[in-house]
DRENKETOR-835343 format. One record per residue (C-alpha): x, y, z. Coordinates in pm, whole numbers, plus 50000, padded with zeros to 5 digits. Each point is the difference from the previous one (the first is absolute). Layout:
<sites>
XYZ/...
</sites>
This chain:
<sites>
278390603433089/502334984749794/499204966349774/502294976250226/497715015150315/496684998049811/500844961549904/501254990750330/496465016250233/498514981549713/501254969350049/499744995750366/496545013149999/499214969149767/502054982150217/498635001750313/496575001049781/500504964449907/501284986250316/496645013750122/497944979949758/501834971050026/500354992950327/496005007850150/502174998550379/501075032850007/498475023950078/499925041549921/501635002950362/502834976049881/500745024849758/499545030050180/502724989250311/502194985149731/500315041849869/499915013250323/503304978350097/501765017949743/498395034250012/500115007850365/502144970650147/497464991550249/502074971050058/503524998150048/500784963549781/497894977849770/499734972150244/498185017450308/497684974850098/497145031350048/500925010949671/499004962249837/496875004350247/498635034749854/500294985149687/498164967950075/502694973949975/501504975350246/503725008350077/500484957150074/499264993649644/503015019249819/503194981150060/501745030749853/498765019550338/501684974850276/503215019050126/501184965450065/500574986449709/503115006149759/499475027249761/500214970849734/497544981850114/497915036550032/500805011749681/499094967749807/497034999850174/498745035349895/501094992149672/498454969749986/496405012250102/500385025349680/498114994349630/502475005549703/497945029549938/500645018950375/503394989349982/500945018949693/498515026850167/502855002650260/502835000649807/499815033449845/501315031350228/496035001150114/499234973150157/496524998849989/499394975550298/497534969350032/497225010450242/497884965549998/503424984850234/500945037950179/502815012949775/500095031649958/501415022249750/503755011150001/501535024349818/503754991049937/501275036549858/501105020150249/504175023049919/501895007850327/503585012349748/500735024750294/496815002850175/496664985050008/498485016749654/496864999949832/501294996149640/498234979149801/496834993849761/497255010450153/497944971450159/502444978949980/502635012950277/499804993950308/501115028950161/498145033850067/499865034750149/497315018050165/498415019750327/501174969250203/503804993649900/500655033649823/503554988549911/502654982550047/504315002950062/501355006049691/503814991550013/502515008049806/499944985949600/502124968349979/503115012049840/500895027150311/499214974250297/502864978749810/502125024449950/499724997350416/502094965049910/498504990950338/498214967350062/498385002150336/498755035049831/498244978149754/498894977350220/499025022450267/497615022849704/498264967549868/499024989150399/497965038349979/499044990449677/498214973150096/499195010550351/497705027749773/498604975549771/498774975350305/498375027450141/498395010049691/498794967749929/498544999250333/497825032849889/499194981149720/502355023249757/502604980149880/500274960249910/502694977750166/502124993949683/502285026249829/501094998749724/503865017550065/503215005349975/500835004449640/503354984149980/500945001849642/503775010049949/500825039749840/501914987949671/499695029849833/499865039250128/497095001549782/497204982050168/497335016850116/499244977750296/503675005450140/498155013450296/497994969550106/503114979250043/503274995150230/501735009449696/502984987949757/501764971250211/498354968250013/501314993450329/498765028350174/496614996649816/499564965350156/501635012350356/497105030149968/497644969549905/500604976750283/500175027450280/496775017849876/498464966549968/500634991050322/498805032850167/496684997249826/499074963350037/501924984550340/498444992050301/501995001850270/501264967650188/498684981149656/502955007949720/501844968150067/496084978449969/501524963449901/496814997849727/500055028349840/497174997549792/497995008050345/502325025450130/497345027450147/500445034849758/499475033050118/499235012649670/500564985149643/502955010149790/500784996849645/503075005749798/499345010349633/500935005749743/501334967649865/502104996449771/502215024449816/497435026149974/501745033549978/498405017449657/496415019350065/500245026049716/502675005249839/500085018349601/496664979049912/501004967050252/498004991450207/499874975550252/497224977349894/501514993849704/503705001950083/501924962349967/502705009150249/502854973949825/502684989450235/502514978850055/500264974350289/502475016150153/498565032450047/496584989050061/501984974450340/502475031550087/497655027750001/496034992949875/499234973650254/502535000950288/497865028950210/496484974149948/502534970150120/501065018450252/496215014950089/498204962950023/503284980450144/501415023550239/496435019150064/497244975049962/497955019049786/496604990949942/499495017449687/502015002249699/498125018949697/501514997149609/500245026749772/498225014249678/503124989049713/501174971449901/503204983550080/502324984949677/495964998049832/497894986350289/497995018850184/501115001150353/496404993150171/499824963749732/503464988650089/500144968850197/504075005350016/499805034850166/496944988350205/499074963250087/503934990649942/501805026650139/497665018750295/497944973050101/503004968349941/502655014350066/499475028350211/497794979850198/496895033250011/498034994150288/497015018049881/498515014449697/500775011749590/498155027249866/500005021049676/500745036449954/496545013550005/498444991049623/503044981449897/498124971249837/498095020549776/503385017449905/501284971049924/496904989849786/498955032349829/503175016149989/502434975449981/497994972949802/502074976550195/499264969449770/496995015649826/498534984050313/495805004750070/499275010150352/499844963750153/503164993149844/501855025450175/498084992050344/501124966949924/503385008949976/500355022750271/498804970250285/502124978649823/503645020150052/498755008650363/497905032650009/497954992750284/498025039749981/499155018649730/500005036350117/497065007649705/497064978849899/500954975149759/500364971450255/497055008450111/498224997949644/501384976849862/501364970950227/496764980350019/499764999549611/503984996249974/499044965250213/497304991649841/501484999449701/502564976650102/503035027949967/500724998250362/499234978750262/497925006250334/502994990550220/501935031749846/497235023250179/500284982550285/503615005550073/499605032749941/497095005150255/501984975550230/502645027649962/498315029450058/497564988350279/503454987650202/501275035149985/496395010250136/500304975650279/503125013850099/499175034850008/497064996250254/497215005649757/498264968450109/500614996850340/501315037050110/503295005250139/499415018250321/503755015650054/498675024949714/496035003350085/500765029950213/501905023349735/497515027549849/499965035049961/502275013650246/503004976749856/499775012249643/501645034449957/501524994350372/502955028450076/502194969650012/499384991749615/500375036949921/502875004250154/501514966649819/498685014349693/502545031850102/502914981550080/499864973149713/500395031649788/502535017150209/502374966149991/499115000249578/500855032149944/503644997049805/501945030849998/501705005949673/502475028150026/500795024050233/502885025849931/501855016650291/497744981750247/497045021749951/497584977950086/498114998550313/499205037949986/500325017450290/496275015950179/502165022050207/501135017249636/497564991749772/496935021450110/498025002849589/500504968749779/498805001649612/497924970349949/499784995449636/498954976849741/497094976249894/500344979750277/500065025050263/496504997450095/500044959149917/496934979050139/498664973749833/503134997149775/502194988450324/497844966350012/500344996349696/497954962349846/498594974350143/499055023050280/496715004750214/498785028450187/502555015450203/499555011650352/501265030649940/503095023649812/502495013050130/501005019849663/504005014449949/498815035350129/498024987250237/503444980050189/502475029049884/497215026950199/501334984150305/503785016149921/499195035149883/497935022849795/499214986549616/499465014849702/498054980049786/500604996649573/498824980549780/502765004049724/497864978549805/496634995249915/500164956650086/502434973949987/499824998749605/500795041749981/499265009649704/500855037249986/502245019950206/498275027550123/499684991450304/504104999850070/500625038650018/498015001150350/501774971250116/503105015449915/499065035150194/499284979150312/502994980750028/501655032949926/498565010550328/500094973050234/502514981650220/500144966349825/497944986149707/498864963149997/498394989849632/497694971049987/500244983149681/499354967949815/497484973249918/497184992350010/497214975249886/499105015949701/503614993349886/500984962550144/497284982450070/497604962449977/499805000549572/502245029450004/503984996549940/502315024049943/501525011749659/502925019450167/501544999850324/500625043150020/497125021950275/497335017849789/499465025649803/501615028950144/500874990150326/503594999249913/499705035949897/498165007150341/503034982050157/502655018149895/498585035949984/499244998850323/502884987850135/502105030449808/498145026750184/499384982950342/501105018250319/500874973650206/500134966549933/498764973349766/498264964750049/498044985749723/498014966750114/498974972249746/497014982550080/499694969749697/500164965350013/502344993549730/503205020049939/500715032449843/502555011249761/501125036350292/503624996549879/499335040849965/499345004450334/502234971950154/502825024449775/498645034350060/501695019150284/497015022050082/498074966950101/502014991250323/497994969250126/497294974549797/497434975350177/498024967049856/496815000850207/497814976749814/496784993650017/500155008050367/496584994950110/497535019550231/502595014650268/502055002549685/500455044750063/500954987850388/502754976849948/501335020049752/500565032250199/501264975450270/502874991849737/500535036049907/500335016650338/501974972850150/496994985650260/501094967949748/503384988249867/499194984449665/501704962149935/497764989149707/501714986649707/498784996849629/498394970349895/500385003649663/502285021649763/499615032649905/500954996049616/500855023049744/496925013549762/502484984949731/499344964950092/496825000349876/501225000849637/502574967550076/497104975349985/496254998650027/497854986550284/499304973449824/503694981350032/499204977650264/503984991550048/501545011450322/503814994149876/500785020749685/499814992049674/503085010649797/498424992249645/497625022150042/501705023650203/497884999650296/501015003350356/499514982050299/497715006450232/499485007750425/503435003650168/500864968149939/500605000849632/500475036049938/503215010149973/499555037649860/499745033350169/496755010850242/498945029650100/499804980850362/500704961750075/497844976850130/500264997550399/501545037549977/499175023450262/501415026050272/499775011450350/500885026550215/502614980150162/502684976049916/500484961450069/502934979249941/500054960250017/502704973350085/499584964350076/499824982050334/500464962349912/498674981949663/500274969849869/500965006149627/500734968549901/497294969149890/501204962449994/497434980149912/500614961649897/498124982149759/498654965250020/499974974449706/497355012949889/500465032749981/501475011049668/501665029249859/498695022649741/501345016949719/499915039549981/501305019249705/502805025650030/500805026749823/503414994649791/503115002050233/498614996150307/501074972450217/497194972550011/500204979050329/499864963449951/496554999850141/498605028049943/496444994850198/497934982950102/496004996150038/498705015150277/496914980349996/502654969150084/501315020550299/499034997350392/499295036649957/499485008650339/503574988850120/501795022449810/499475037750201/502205022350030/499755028750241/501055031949942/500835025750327/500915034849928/500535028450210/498145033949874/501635027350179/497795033349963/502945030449950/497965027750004/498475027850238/496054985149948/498754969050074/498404982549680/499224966849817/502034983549750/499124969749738/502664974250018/500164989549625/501604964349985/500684994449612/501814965149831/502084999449695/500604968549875/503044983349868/501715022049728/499394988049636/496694986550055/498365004149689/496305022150019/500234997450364/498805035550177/502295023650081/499064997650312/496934990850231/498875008150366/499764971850208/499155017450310/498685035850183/499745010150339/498855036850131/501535009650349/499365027750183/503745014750113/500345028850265/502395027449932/504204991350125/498494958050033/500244968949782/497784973649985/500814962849943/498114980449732/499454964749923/499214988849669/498994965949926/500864991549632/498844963649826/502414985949775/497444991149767/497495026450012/502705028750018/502584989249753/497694979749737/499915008849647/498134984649763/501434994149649/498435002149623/497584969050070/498305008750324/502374982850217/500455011450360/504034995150051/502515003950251/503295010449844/503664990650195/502035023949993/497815031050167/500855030949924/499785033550239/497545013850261/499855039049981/498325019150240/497975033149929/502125015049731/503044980549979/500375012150369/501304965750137/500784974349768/500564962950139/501084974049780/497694967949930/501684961249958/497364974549919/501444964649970/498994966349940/501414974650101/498984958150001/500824975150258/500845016050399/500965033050067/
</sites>
């Protein structure tokens, strides 16, 4: 039992100890059905009038209990009825309940990354496995379902999701509050956590954010609820980690004592714009900050990143909490301020944390008041906080569209097949000479499977994950094709000797076609784990390429990683005629990817993030927080956006086994917008000899945003012999001469499924300001005249862009 656990049984055991003493009215049966509401879930919600009867107490009395009040009125009620004592008792991620009114306990920690999981500390997540829910879907790892670049996919994976978690919450096995998606933005190829997150662009990330938000925690009918503060939840969402938290362990960095320093215009552009987007466009209830510090202050104590900026002017509606522990981080480790422990509880209320996933809060806010470092009221608006989100979720007064989900809707053959097409539309295919990809079952009766990833189980959930349902491991999909012969070629992802190739080699000899499995794993990029270099390990290269010179027929190697991975051998080796990314594909992970192979699937997943060369590693270290380059120093930029040197394979990159071809319908590619007296121009800077317009932008927080659209219609005309899916990639260059403006940015994405000799028309809605903003060296959101190009896909279609402003009438 670890010390956190041992403190925490400790403290609720004096707890509810105390209570006892104190208040001679309840009784040992008070007690007892308080436990057994949490234990068993004898009753479905806290406010079940037989519930307050078993333990003694009359419902009438507890304002918090009448359904027909406002949840205002509710909340301030049960807050009200709470000792500063019991309510410091709530605000840690235990919530230790106040039996003497009929609160029960409530356990906030409960991780639902891709699939309800039972990761956590143990007693203090919510979440579980046993005899009565074995498992649960495990879907693909982050980074594949967005290489999908499809939105209703998203949405569509957080409604299972949450359908699982509702039903395990109704078999008392899972809490109503989760505590995903991790939205933090890829900066560099390094991070060990690329896996967890929509990856490099911060406009996909929040796009990811918003439609997995929505799947987990909308009710449907209620998503347009004019108070939102009581619009009913199906489950609890939260969107971590914030802000500009990309470093876990990097060359003796860590992340609790990183100070990520950045400038205002990267931390508008790219560090916040996915948690904007996540509370303003999802309605997020949760947002949780990070371990480091931002330009010196830690993120959890910052009223500017908090109080100021999520709660003002995000407008949350619903609750703050810290990365689990973060407050002691930021007091033992940090020595924020050479603070004591009330200080930094102090300090923490005071910006806006409103939960302390740990147990400072709970130690320490009654002395932090009593000592005059914090006022009462502070705890209050946090419990008023965290009790609304309660209210909303059911937990007091049930929320009978969801009381009939248990056993037989988690692990459903709906949610495993999801689970097998979110990987199938992730899967990106990376090369494929000749068109030798999908192989044919009709020729291809033996297949050499080869490689450490051949027999891959638990490393195709990858983190974050639960108990799966079941595998479906690479031999166990390919088995469904033809005979395999099974190598290991090495002895584990790390492959640290090479004996193991020579048999590998004799088999592929022998067979009809060789597929190696290859890549990543957890014990290379991981949570406190980054990378050093960006090459596969060990020998695995070795293993690649041997192979391949003696194989029979022919050659597929398949990466499963997160981050990318210096193959420029193998993209340039002849003997290697076709390369897959597969991720972190999750359970069905060996299905979809035999579905891709043998042509049951045509793949249309594109990269989310570059594939750099291993020699960008040496440019700059993690630690440069900069996104543009730095040319004193010699450093590069970073994402797509910025860098402007070769890849191994772009960001958005990918193939399929048929051909589609775009031209437009009708757009609108010009903008005139006119500006009132009050509305201003702003200066931009220019590079030298570039021609400056006379007003160059403007503010787009002065602009009537939402009457300036422009829609986009394309026809994509599928030219090939298969049907398939293509991403329409809708990128904006801005007007030439800019100066640090990207090099180019997507403003929009749409997946659309295109059968073989047809087109498909597309609409694309565009906003002026949201699509062809930038925001310049003080944090300013701009429009800039002028406006540039729109390119679609790779340069495919390019449509010029004429923004002009104008004053007086059009």
């Amino acid at each position: 039992m670890s010390a956190k656990l041992c403190f925490l049984v400790s403290l609720a055991l004096l707890f509810h100890s105390t209570i006892a003493r104190n208040s001679p009215s309840i009784s040992t049966n008070v007690v007892n059905a308080y436990s057994t509401f949490n234990a068993t879930r004898n009753y479905t919600h806290v406010c079940d009038p037989s519930r307050f009867s078993d333990l003694g107490l009359n419902i009438k009395h507890f304002a918090f209990c009448d359904s027909s009040l406002s949840y205002d009125v509710r909340v301030k009620d049960l807050i009200d009825r709470m000792t500063l004592n019991e309510k410091s008792a709530q605000i840690g991620d235990t919530a230790y309940g106040v039996p003497r009114i009929g609160l029960p306990k409530y356990e906030w920690w409960s991780e639902a990354l891709h699939g309800v999981s039972n990761v956590g500390q143990s007693g203090s997540v919510a979440s579980y496995f046993d005899d009565v829910v074995p498992g649960a879907t495990s879907f693909p790892t982050v980074i594949l379902t967005t290489a999908s670049f499809n939105q209703t996919l998203w949405k569509t994976v957080g409604q299972a999701v949450s359908t699982e978690a509702r039903a395990m919450y109704n078999l008392g096995h899972a809490g109503l509050t989760f505590w995903s998606p991790n939205i933090n933005v890829v900066r560099d190829p390094r991070w060990g956590r690329a896996q967890e997150t929509p990856g490099e662009d911060p406009f996909v990330v929040g796009e990811y954010a918003v439609n997995y938000v929505r799947g987990l925690q909308d009710v449907e009918g209620t998503e347009n609820t004019a108070d939102l503060n009581s619009r009913p939840l199906k489950v609890g969402a939260c969107c971590k980690h914030y802000a500009a938290y990309d470093v876990d362990n990097w060359l003796g960095v860590d992340r609790y004592h990183f100070d990520a320093r950045v400038t205002e215009q990267d931390m508008q552009e790219t560090f916040l714009r996915p948690f904007e987007m996540c509370v303003k466009e999802g309605d997020v209830t949760s947002i949780m900050c990070s371990y480091n510090k931002v330009n010196g202050i830690p993120t959890c104590a910052d009223p500017k990143l908090l109080k100021d900026t999520v709660r003002g002017e995000w407008n949350l509606h619903g609750y703050i909490v810290s990365d689990c522990d973060s407050i002691e981080v930021m007091l033992h480790g940090q020595k924020w301020l050479n603070d004591e422990p009330e200080d930094a509880v102090a300090q923490a209320l005071k910006a806006g944390l409103d939960l302390d996933c740990g147990n400072f809060y709970t130690n320490f806010a009654n002395s932090s008041v009593r000592m005059g470092k914090v006022k009462e009221a502070e705890i209050d608006n946090a419990l008023k906080n965290l009790y609304t989100v309660l209210m909303r979720l059911g937990f007091f007064d049930g929320s009978p569209k969801f009381e009939n989900l248990g056993k037989p809707d988690v692990c459903s053959n709906e949610h495993i097949e999801l689970a097998t097409e979110a990987a199938r539309q992730g899967i990106v295919l990376l090369k494929n000479d000749a068109e030798t990809l999908p192989l044919s079952s009709e020729k291809i009766k033996t297949i050499a499977v080869i490689g450490p990833h051949a027999n891959a189980t638990s490393a195709m959930i990858g983190n974050y994950a639960g108990v799966p349902c079941k595998y479906t491991s690479p031999i166990d999909g390919l088995s469904r094709f033809g005979e395999v012969k099974y190598e290991m070629g090495c002895d584990g992802v790390l492959c640290k000797n090479d004996t193991l190739i020579y048999p590998a080699m004799r088999a592929a000899s022998k067979t009809d076609a060789t597929i190696l499995f290859v890549g990543l794993d957890l014990s290379v990029e991981a949570e406190s784990l980054d990378r050093v270099d960006l090459l596969l390990p060990g020998y695995q290269s070795q293993l690649i390429s041997q192979v391949a010179q003696v194989s029979k027929g022919p050659v597929v190697v398949v990466v499963m990683s997160a981050g990318g991975v210096d193959i420029s051998f193998a993209k340039n080796d002849p003997n290697i005629h076709s390369i897959i990314w597969a991720g972190y594909p999750g359970e069905e992970g060996g299905h979809a990817i035999a579905d891709v192979v043998f042509g049951r699937y045509n793949p249309g997943g594109r990269l989310p993030l570059t594939w750099h060369e291993n020699d960008y590693v040496y440019m700059l270290p993690m630690t440069s927080m900069r996104l543009r380059p730095v040319d004193s120093l010699g450093y590069p930029g970073r994402t797509y956006k910025f860098f402007n040197g070769s890849t191994v394979y772009p960001f958005g990159y990918g193939l399929s086994y048929t051909n589609f071809t775009y031209k437009p319908v009708s757009t609108k590619n010009k903008l005139n917008i006119r500006l009132n007296q009050f509305q201003h121009c702003k200066d931009l800077e220019y590079r030298d000899g570039f021609y400056k317009p006379s007003c160059p932008a403007v503010l787009i927080d002065d602009l009537k945003c939402d009457s300036h659209n422009m829609e986009l219609a394309i026809e994509v005309a599928n030219t090939g012999k298969r049907d398939g899916s293509d991403v329409v990639m809708v990128y904006w260059s801005g007007p030439s001469g800019i100066a640090e403006a990207p090099i180019k940015q997507l403003v929009a994405f749409k997946r659309v499924l295109v059968k073989a000799g047809r087109s498909e028309k597309l609409k694309l809605e565009l906003n002026g300001c949201k699509s062809f903003g930038i925001v310049d060296y003080s944090g300013s959101k701009l429009l800039p005249s002028g406006g540039g190009k729109i390119e679609i896909g790779d340069g495919l279609l390019t449509i010029p862009l004429q923004i002009d402003f104008h004053r007086g009438a059009l």
